[in-house]
TORRO-640799 format. One record per residue: chain; x, y, z of N, C-alpha, C in turn; residue in three letters. Coordinates in pm, whole numbers, plus 50000, padded with zeros to 5 digits. Example, Ala and Ser with C-alpha at 12.3 -4.5 7.8 and 13.67 -1.06 7.14 Angstrom:
residues 2
A 51319 49431 50780 51230 49550 50780 51320 49670 50780 ala
A 51285 49775 50708 51367 49894 50714 51290 50003 50787 ser
This chain:
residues 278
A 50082 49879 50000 50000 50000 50000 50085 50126 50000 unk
A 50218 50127 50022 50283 50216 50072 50315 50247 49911 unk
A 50347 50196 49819 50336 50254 49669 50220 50331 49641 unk
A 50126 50233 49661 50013 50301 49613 50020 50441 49653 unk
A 50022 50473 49784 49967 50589 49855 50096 50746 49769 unk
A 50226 50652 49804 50314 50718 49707 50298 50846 49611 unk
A 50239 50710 49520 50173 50732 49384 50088 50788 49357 unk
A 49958 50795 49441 49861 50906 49477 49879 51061 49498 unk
A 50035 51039 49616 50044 51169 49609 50061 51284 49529 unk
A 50206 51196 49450 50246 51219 49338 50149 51301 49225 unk
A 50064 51188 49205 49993 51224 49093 49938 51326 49090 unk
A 49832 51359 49244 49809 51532 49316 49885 51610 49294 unk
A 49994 51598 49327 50072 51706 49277 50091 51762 49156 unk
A 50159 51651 49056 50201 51688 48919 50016 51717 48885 unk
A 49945 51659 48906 49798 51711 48846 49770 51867 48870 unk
A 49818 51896 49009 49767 52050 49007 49893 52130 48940 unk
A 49985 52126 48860 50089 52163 48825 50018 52161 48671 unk
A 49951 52080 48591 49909 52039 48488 49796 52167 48449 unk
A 49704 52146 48589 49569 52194 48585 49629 52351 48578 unk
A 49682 52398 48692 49729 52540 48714 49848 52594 48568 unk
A 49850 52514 48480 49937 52558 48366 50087 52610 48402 unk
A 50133 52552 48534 50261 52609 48556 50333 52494 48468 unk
A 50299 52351 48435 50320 52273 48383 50317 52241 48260 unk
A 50356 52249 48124 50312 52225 47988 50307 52070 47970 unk
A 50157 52046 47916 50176 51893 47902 50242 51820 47781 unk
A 50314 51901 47757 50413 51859 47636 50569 51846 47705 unk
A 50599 51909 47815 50704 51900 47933 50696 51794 48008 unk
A 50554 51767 48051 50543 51657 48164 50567 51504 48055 unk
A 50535 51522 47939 50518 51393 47832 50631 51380 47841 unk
A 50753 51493 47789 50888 51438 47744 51023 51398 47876 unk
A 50952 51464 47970 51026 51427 48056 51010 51318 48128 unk
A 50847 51253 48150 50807 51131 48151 50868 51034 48055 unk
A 50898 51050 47944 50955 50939 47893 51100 50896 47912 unk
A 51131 51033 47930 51294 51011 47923 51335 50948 48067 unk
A 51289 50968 48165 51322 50951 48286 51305 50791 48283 unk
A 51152 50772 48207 51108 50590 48203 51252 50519 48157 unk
A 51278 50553 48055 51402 50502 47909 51520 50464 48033 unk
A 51560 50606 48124 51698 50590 48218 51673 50488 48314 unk
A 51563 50520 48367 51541 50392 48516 51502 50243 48455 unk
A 51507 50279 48329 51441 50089 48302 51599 50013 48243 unk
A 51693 50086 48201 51779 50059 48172 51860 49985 48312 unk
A 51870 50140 48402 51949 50111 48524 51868 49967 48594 unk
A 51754 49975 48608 51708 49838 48645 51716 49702 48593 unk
A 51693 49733 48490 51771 49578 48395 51907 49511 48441 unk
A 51974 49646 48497 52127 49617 48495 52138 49521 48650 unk
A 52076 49659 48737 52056 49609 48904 51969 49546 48961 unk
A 51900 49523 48866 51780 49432 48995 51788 49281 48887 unk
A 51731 49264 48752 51738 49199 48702 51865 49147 48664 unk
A 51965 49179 48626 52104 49090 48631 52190 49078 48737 unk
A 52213 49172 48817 52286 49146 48892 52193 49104 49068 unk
A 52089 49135 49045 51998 49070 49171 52059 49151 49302 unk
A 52064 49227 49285 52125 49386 49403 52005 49403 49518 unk
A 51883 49412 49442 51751 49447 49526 51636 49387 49449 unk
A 51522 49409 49540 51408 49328 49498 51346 49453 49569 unk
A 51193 49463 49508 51074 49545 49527 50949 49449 49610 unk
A 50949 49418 49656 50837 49307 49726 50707 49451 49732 unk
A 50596 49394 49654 50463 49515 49720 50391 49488 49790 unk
A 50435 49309 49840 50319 49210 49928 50159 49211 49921 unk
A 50158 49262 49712 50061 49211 49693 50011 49131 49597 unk
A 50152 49037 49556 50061 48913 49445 50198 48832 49581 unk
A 50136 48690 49542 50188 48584 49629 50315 48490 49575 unk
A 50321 48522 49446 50431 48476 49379 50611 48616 49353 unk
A 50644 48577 49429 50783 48615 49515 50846 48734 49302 unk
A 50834 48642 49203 50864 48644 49089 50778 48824 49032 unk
A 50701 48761 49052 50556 48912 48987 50531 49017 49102 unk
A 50558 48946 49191 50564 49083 49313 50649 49169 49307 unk
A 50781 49154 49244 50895 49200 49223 50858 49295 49064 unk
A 50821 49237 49011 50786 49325 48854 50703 49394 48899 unk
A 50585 49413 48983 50505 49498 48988 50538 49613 49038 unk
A 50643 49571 49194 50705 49663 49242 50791 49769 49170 unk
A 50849 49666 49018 50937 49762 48949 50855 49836 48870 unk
A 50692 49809 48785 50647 49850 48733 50555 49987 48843 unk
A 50568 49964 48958 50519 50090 49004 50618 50171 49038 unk
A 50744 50163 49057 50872 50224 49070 50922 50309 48954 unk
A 50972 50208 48853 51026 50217 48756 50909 50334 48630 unk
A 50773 50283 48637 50708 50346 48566 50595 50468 48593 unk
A 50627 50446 48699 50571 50551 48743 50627 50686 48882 unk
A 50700 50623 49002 50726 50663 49104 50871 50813 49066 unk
A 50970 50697 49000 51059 50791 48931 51035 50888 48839 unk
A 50957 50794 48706 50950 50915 48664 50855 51063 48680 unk
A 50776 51034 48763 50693 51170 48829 50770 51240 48913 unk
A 50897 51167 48991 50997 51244 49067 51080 51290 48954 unk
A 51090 51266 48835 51222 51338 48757 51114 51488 48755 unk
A 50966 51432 48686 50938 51573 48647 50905 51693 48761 unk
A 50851 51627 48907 50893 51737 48947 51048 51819 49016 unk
A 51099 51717 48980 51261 51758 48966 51303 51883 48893 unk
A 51230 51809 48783 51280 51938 48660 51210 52058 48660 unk
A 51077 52061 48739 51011 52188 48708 51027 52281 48880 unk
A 51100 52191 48945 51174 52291 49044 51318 52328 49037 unk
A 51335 52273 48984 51553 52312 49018 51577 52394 48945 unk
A 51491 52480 48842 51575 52605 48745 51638 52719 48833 unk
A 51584 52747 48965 51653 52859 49058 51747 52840 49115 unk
A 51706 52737 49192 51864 52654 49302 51916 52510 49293 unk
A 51959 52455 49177 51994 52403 49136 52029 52294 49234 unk
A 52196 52319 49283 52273 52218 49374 52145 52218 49492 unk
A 52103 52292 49515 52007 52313 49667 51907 52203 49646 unk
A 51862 52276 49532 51740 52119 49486 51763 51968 49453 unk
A 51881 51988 49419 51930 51845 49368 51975 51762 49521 unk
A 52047 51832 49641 52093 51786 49701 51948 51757 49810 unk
A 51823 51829 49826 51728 51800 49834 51615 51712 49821 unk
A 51618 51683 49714 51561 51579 49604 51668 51436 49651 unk
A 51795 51411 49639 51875 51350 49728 51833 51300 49839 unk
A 51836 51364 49949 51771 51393 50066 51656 51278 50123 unk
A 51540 51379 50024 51404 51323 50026 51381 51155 49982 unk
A 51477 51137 49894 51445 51011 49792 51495 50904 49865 unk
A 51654 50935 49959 51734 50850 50053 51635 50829 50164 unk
A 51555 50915 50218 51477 50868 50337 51372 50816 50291 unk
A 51294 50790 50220 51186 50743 50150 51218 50611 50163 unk
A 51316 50573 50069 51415 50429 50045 51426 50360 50174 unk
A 51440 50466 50309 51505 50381 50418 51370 50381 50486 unk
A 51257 50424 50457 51073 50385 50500 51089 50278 50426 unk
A 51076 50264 50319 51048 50171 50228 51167 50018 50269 unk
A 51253 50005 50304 51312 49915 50392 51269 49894 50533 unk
A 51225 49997 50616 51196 49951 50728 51069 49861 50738 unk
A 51006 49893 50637 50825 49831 50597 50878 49703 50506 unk
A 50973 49681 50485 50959 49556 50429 50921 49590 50270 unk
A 50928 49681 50183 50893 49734 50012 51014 49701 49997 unk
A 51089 49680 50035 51270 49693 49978 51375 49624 50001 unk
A 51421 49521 49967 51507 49405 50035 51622 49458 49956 unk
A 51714 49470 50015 51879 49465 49961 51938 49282 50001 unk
A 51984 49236 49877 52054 49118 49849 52249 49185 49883 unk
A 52284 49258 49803 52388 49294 49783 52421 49469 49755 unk
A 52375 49545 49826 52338 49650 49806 52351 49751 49943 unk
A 52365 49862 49830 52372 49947 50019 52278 50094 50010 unk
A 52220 50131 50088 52165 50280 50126 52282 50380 50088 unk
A 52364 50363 50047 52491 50477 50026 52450 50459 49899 unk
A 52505 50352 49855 52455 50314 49659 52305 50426 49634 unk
A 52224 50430 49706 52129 50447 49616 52122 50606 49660 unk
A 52199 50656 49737 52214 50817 49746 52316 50884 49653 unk
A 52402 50800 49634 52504 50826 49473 52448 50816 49355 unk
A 52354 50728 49357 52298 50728 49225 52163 50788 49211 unk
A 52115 50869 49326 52017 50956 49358 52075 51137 49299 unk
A 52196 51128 49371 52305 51259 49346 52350 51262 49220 unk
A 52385 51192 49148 52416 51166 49004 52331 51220 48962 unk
A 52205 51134 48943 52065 51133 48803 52066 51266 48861 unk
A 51987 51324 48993 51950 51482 48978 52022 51561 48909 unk
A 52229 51545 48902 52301 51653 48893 52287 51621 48745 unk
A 52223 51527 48708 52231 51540 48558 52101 51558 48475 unk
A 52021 51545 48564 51857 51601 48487 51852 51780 48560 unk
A 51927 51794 48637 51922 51969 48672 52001 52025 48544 unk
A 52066 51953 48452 52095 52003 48344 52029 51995 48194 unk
A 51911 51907 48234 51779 51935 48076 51689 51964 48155 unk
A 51690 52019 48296 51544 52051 48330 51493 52226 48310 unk
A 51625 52308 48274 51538 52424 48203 51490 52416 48057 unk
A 51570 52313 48010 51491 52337 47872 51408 52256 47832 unk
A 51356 52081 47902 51259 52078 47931 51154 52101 47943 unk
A 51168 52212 48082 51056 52235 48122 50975 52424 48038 unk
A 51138 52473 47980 51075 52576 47936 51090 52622 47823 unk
A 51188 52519 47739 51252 52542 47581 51221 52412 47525 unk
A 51086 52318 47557 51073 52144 47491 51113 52162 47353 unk
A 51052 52207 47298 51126 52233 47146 51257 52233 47091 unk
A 51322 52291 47197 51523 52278 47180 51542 52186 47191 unk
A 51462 52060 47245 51532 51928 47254 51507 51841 47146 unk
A 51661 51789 47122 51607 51730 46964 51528 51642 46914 unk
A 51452 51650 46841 51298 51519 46851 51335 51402 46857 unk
A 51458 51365 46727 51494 51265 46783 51476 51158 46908 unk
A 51564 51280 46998 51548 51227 47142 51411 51186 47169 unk
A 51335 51281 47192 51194 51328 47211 51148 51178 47171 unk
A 51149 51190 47008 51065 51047 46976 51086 50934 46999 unk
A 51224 50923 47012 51303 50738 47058 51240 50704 47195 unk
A 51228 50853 47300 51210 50817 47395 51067 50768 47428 unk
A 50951 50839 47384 50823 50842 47337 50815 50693 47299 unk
A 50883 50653 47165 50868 50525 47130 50869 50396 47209 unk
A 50941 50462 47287 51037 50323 47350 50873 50318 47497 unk
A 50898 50428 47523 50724 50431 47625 50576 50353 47575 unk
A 50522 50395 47442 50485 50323 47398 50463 50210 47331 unk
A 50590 50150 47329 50604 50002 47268 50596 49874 47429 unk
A 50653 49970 47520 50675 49864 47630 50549 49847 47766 unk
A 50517 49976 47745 50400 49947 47863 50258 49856 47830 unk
A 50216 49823 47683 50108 49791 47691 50146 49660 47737 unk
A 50261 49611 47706 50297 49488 47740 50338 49408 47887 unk
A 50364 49551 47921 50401 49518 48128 50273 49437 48173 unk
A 50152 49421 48180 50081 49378 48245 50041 49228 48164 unk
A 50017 49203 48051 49950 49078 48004 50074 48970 48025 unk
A 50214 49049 47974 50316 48957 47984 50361 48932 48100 unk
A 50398 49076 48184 50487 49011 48330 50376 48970 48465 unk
A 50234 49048 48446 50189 49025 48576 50060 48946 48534 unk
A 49993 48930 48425 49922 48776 48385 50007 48669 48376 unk
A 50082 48700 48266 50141 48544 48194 50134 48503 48084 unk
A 50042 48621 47969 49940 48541 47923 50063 48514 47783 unk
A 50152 48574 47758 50249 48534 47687 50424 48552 47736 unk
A 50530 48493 47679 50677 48519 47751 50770 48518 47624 unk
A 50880 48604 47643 50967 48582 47596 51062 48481 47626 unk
A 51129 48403 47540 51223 48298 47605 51337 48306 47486 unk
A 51419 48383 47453 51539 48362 47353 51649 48307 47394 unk
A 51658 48244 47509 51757 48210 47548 51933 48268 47606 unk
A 51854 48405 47608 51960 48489 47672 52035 48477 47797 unk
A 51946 48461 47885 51964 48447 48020 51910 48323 48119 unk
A 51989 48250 48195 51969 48139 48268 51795 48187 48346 unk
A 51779 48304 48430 51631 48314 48476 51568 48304 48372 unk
A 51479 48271 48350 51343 48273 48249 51275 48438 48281 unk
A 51244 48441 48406 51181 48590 48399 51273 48693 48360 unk
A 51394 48690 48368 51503 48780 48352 51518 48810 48179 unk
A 51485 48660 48142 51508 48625 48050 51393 48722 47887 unk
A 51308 48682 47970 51150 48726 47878 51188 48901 47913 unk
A 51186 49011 48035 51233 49102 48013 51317 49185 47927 unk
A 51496 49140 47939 51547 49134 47827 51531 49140 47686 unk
A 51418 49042 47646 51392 49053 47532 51326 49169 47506 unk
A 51212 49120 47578 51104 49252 47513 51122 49384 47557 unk
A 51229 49403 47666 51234 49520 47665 51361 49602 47571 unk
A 51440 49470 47534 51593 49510 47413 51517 49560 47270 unk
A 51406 49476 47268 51374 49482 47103 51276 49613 47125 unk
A 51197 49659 47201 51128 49777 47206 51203 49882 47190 unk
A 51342 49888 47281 51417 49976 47252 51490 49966 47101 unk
A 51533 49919 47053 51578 49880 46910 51486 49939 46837 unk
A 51367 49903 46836 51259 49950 46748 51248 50087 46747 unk
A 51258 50117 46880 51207 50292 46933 51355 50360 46860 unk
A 51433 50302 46862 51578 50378 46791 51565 50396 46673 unk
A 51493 50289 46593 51485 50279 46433 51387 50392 46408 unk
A 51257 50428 46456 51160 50513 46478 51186 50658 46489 unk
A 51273 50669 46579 51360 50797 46598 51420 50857 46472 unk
A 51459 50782 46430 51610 50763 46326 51527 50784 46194 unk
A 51415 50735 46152 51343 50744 46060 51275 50876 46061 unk
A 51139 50860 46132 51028 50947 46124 51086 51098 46167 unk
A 51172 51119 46238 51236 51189 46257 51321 51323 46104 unk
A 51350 51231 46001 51396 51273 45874 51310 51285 45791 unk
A 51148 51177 45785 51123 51175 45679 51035 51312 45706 unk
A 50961 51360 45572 50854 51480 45558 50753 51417 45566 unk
A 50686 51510 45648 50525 51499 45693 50411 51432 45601 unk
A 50436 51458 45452 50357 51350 45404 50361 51233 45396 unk
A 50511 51163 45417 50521 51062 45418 50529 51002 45539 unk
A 50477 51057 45641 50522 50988 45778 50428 50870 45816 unk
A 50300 50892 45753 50167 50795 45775 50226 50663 45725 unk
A 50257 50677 45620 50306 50547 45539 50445 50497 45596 unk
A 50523 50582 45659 50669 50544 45710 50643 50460 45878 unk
A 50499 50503 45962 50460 50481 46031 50385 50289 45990 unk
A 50315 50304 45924 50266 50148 45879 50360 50077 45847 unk
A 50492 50099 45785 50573 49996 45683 50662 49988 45838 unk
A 50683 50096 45934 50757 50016 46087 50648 49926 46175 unk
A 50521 49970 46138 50439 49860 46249 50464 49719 46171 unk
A 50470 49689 46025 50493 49584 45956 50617 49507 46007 unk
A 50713 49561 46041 50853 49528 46023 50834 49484 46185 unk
A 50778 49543 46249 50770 49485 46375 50681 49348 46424 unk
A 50577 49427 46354 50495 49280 46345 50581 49136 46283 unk
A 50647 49186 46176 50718 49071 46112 50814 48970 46207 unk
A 50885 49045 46236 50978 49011 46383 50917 48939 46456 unk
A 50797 48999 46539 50700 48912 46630 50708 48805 46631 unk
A 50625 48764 46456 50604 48655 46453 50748 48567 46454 unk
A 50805 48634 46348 50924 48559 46336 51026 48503 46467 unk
A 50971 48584 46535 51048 48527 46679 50921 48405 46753 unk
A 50783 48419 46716 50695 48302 46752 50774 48158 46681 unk
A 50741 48189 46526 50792 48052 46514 50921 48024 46526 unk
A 51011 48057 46573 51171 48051 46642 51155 47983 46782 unk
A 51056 47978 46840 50998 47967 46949 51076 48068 47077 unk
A 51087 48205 47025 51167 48299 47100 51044 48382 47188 unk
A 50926 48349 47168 50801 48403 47184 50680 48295 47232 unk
A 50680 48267 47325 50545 48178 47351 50414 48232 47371 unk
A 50271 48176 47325 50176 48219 47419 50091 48106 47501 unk
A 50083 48159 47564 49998 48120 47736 49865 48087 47686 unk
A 49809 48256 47737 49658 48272 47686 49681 48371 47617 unk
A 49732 48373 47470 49745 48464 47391 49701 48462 47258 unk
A 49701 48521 47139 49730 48486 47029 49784 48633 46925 unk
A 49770 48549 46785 49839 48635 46667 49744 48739 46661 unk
A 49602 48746 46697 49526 48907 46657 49546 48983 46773 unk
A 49557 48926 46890 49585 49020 47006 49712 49052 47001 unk
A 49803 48984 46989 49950 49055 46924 49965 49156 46857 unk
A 49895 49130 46717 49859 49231 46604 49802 49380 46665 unk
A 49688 49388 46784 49652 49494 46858 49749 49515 46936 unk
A 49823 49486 47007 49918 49497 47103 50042 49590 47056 unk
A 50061 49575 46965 50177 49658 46867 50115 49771 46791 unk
A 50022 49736 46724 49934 49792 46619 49904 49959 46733 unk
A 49881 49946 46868 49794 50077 46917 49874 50147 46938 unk
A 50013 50088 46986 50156 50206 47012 50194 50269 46876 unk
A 50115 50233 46776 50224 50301 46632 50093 50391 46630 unk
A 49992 50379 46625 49866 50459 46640 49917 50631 46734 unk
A 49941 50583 46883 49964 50683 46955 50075 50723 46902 unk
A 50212 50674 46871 50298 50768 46776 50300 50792 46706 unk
A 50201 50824 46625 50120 50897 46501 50075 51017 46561 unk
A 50009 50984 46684 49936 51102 46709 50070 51175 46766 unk
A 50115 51156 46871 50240 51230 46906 50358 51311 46863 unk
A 50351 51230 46733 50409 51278 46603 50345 51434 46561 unk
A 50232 51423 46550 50124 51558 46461 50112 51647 46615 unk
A 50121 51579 46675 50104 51693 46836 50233 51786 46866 unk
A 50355 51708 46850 50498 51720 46847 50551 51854 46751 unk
A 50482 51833 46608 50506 51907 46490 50371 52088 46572 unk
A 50299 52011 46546 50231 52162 46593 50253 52231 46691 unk
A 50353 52198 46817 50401 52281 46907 50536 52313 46857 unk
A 50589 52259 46776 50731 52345 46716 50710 52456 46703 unk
């Protein structure tokens, strides 16, 4: 519950920041993504390979999905609502805020251990105030233009990061906290470690190619540059089904087909939203 409530707060906040227009929701989007892109990386590295910490939310009963959920309320949501209001406070006092934000995030961590949300395997409360002090001292350096020049930042960025948001979340819940399909390429000895990896390597891959493309081509052609990447992805899919790099549970090929198909949809729209605030 102690996420949840978190997360609640959170959301109050950045909501009246939204509502009161001190916030541009074209600021809160890009900095939401980017922040997702950094912490899902760093987590891949520390929780999933090297097994440093675990997220327990003590609320599914399987030790495996309690841990993803924890990361999926962490990772996808907890951080990145702390980057953005990171960024839309530190343009005045910078070191003050950062070492603040520091501060706040280290004692949180050590609630969140005393309650049992937070098991360290191999890990220390110092670790996660260095790498608390880091990320701020380095998002206090895109958080004025961010939050007040989004446009200076190069779309590129903007869109890989965007991409990479919408290719991976529709999938957090059917795959890691149903079941109802897994990755298995044989990367990694865990199986759950294993199915992550994948789908979260090839989302990013994809979201790079996306960037890299739509990014260059001209506006008339972006509709069509947009379908011929949902193709190429779809293609893959399958091609990794019959590889057997892809299983389904309770799944199949048309819910797949929707599953991919709605993230190229929303970066279509994001795309034409993106262009008209230039």
């Amino acid at each position: 519950m102690l996420y949840i409530l978190q997360i609640g707060l959170m959301l109050v906040w950045v909501g009246w920041l939204l509502k009161s227009k001190r916030l541009s929701w074209s600021s809160f989007v890009n900095i939401y993504v980017l922040a997702l892109l950094v912490v899902d990386f760093t987590e891949i590295i520390l929780n999933l390979l090297l097994d440093l910490y675990k997220f327990p939310t003590h609320l599914l009963s399987d030790p495996v999905r309690d841990n993803f959920l924890g990361i999926l309320f962490t990772d996808s949501i907890i951080l990145p609502l702390t980057a953005v209001l990171f960024c839309y406070h530190v343009k005045n006092h910078p070191w003050k805020i950062t070492f603040t934000y520091t501060f706040v995030m280290t004692f949180l961590e050590w609630i969140y251990l005393e309650l049992g949300f937070l098991t360290y395997n191999y890990w220390s409360i110092v670790y996660s105030s260095l790498f608390y002090l880091v990320g701020f001292a380095v998002f206090s350096r895109l958080g004025d233009m961010y939050i007040h020049r989004p446009s200076e930042v190069p779309y590129f960025i903007r869109l890989t990061c965007f991409a990479y948001t919408a290719l991976v979340l529709p999938g957090a819940i059917p795959d890691v906290l149903l079941n109802l399909y897994k990755w298995c390429p044989g990367l990694l000895q865990s199986p759950a470690s294993d199915d992550r990896i994948a789908d979260l390597g090839s989302c990013f891959i994809f979201a790079v190619i996306i960037g890299m493309v739509i990014s260059r081509i001209a506006t008339p052609f972006k509709i069509v540059s947009f379908a011929l990447l949902a193709c190429l992805t779809l293609l893959f899919v399958f091609y990794s089904y019959g590889q057997g790099w892809l299983i389904y549970n309770h799944w199949n090929h048309p819910l797949t087909i929707i599953r991919y198909l709605i993230p190229y949809q929303v970066l279509y729209w994001y795309d034409r939203w993106q262009a008209k605030s230039r």
